[in-house]
Structure formats: structure tokens, C-alpha cells
C-alpha positions in Angstrom: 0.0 0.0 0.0 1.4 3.2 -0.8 2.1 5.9 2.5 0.7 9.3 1.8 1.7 11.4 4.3 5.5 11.3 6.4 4.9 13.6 9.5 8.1 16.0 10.3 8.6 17.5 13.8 9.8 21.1 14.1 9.2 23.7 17.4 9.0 22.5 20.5 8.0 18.9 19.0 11.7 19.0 18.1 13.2 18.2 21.9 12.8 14.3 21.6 15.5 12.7 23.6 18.5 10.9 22.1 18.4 7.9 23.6 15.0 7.2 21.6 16.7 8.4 18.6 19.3 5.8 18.8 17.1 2.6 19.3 15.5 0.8 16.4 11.8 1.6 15.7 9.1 -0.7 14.8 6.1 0.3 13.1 2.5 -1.0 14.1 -0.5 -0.2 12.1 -3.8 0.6 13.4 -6.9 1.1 11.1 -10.6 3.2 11.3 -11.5 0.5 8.8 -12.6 1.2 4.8 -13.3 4.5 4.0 -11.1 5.4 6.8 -7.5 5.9 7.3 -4.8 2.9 8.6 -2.2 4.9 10.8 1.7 3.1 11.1 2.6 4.2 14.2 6.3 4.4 14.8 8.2 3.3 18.7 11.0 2.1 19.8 11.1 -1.5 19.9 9.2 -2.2 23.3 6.8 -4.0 25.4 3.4 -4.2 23.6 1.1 -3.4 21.6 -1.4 -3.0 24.1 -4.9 -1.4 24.6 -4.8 1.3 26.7 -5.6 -0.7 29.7 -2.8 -3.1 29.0 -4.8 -6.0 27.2 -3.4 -7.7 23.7 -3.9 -4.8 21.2 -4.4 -2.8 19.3 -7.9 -2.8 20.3 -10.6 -1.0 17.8 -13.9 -1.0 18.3 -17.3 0.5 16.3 -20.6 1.3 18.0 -23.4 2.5 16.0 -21.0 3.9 13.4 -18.3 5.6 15.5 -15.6 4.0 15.9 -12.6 4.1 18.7 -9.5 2.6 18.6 -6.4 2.4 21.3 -2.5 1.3 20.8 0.2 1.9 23.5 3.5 0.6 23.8 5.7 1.1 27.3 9.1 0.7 28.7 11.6 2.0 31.4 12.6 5.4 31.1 16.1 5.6 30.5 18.2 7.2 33.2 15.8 6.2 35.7 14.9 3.4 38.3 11.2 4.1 38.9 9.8 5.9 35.6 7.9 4.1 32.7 7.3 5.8 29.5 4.3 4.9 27.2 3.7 5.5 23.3 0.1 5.5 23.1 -2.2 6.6 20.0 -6.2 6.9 20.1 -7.8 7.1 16.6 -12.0 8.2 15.9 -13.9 8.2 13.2 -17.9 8.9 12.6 -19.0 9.1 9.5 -22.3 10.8 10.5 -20.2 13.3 13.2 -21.4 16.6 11.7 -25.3 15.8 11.5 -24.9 13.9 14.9 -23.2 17.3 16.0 -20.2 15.8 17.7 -17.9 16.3 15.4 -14.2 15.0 16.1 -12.1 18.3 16.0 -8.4 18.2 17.4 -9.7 19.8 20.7 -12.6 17.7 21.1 -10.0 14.8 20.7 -7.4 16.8 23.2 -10.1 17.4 25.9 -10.8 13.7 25.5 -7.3 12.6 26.3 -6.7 15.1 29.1 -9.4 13.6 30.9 -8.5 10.0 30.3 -5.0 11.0 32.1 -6.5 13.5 35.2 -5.9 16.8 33.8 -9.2 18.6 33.2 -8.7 21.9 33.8 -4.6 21.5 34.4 -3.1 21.2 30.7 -1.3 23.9 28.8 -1.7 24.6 25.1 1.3 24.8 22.9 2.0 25.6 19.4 1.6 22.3 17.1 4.3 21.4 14.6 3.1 22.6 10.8 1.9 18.9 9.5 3.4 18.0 6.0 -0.4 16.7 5.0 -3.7 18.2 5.2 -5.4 18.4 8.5 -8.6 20.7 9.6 -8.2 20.8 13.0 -4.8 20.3 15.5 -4.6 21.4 19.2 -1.4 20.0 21.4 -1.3 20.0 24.8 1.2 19.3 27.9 0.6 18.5 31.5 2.4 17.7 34.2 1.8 16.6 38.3 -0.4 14.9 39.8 -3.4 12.9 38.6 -7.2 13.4 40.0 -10.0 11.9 39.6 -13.0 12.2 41.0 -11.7 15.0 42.8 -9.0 12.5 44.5 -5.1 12.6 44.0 -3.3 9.3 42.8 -0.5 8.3 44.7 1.5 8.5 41.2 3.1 11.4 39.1 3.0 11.7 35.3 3.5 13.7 32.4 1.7 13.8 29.3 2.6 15.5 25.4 -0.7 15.5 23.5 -1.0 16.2 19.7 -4.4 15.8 18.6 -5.2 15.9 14.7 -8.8 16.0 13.2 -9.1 14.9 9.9 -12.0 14.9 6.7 -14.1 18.0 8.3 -13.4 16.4 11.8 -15.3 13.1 10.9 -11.8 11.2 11.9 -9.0 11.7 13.7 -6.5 10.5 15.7 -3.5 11.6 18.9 0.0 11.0 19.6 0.4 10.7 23.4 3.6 10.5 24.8 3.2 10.0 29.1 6.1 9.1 31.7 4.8 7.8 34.8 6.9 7.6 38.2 5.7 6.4 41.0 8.4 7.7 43.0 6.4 11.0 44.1 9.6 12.6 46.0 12.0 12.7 43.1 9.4 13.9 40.7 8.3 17.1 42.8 11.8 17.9 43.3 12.3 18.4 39.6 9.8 16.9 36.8 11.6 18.0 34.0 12.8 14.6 33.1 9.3 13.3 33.0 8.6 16.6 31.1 11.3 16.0 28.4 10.7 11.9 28.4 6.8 12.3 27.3 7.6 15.1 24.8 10.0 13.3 23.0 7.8 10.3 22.9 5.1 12.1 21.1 7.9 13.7 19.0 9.4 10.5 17.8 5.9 9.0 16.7 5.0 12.5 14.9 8.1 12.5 13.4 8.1 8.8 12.3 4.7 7.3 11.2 3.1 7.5 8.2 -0.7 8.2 7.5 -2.9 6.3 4.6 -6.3 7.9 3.6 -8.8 5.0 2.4 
């Protein structure tokens, strides 16, 4: 099948860390089915892929015509004892999203993911890398602390990179998500900038590296 689209990572995208750039990448597709797009998401070569909650993946699923689809790979952070840093990518498509009136933009898609990771109302919008394809819609996001939900605090820190993309009058879409998780709460809130600097250049190396196919 012929690749459409190479993505390129410039701005603040551009601060993925060497050590990813050194280790050989894998590519993993993951499909919104005919009609659709197939995404080849591009990692380092580590455990997975999962579904989001860890089972065999990738895991896509349609409901009444929209369709949700999850992929994550994770490993150690380098340089640490505690950290873990996961690749993850959602994908969406509705065919019938405008006259349903939920269309999938980018922030729609954003907003989705900050939730998912216990940031609503806590993540900070950046510039997004200029795309060498045709989007309608991008909105990229970083956060960083601790997680809530339902108005209680996990015992764990994280940071997440976000870059949402909404594609085909945001009927379909998709987001790189780059998170580092430590579990070592001291260390982190003496200085998260490792965490920081490990989820951005986890997003960065996937925008950088896959490759999109329209259907």
C-alpha cells in the first residue's frame, strides 16, 4: 500500500531525547477500517502493543457507526529506576459526526485525552508542529503533576505530550500521546523536568516517524 503522508517534527515537537533516537523503531499499524485511514505508528522497539488498559492490542472498536481505537507501547525510562514511558495513540472516526453534532475536532480529541489522564482543567496549550499533509483541526497539549479523579489525587506522578489531529471535516482523527509515569512522588516534585522532556520526545518520535494512509 502506498504511505501518503511522512509527518516532520519542528518547534517544540523537536526536543525528543536521544536515547530514543538511537534505538530501532518498529512500526504497528492501526486502522478506522474502509473509507477510513490505517495509521503506522512508529516506537521504539518495546513491550506491547497494548490497549490502553494493558490488554493484547491494538484494540478498535465500532458502536453505531463511531468507531474508537487504542494502541500503547511502554518501557523503562532511560536514566531512571522508577519511571515508565508509554507510546500511546487513540484514533476516531464517525461518519455521521457533523449531523450527529459531535464532530471530532483536534480539541474535542485533546479534551478527550486530558481527561483519560486526570488533567481537566490543568493542561497547557502549545503551538503544534506545521503537519506536512492536510489536517482541519490540531490542538497540542502538555501536562504535568499529579493525577485526580474524581476529585482524589493518585499516589503517582505523570506527564503527558498530547497532539491531537482531526481529519476529513473532523469526521476522523487520531492523537499521539507521549506520558512518563513515576511512582516515586519525591524525586518527581523535586524536579519533573525529566518526565517533562521523556513524554515530549515520545510524542515527537511518533509525529516524526509514522506515516498516514487515507482510504
Amino acid at each position: 500500500m502506498k504511505r501518503i503522508a511522512t509527518f516532520t517534527a519542528i518547534c517544540l515537537m523537536a526536543v525528543a531525547s536521544v536515547s530514543y533516537a538511537q534505538q530501532p523503531r518498529i512500526e504497528t499499524p492501526i486502522s478506522t477500517g474502509a473509507g477510513g485511514f490505517t495509521l503506522y505508528v512508529s516506537t521504539p522497539q518495546s513491550d506491547g502493543p497494548y490497549d490502553f488498559a494493558k490488554n493484547k492490542g491494538p484494540k478498535v472498536n465500532t458502536i453505531n457507526g463511531d468507531t474508537y481505537g487504542e494502541l500503547m507501547f511502554g518501557a523503562k525510562l532511560s536514566g531512571t529506576d522508577t519511571a515508565r514511558v508509554l507510546f500511546k495513540v487513540a484514533v476516531f472516526r464517525d461518519d455521521k459526526a457533523i449531523e450527529r453534532k459531535k464532530p471530532y475536532t483536534a480539541e474535542v480529541i485533546a479534551q478527550n485525552i486530558i481527561k483519560q489522564n486526570g488533567f481537566v482543567g490543568r493542561a497547557f496549550k502549545f503551538d503544534c508542529p506545521e503537519p506536512s499533509f492536510q489536517v482541519t483541526t490540531m490542538a497540542c497539549y502538555k501536562m504535568v503533576g499529579t493525577p485526580i479523579f474524581n476529585k482524589e489525587e493518585m499516589a503517582i506522578r505523570s506527564a503527558v505530550t498530547v497532539v491531537a489531529i482531526g481529519l476529513n471535516n473532523n469526521t476522523q482523527g487520531f492523537a499521539y500521546v507521549g506520558e512518563v509515569i513515576d511512582d516515586n512522588a519525591k524525586l518527581f516534585d523535586s524536579d519533573s523536568t525529566y518526565a517533562t522532556k521523556g513524554a515530549t520526545g515520545a510524542a515527537a518520535g511518533m509525529f516524526k516517524n509514522s506515516h498516514l494512509q487515507m482510504h
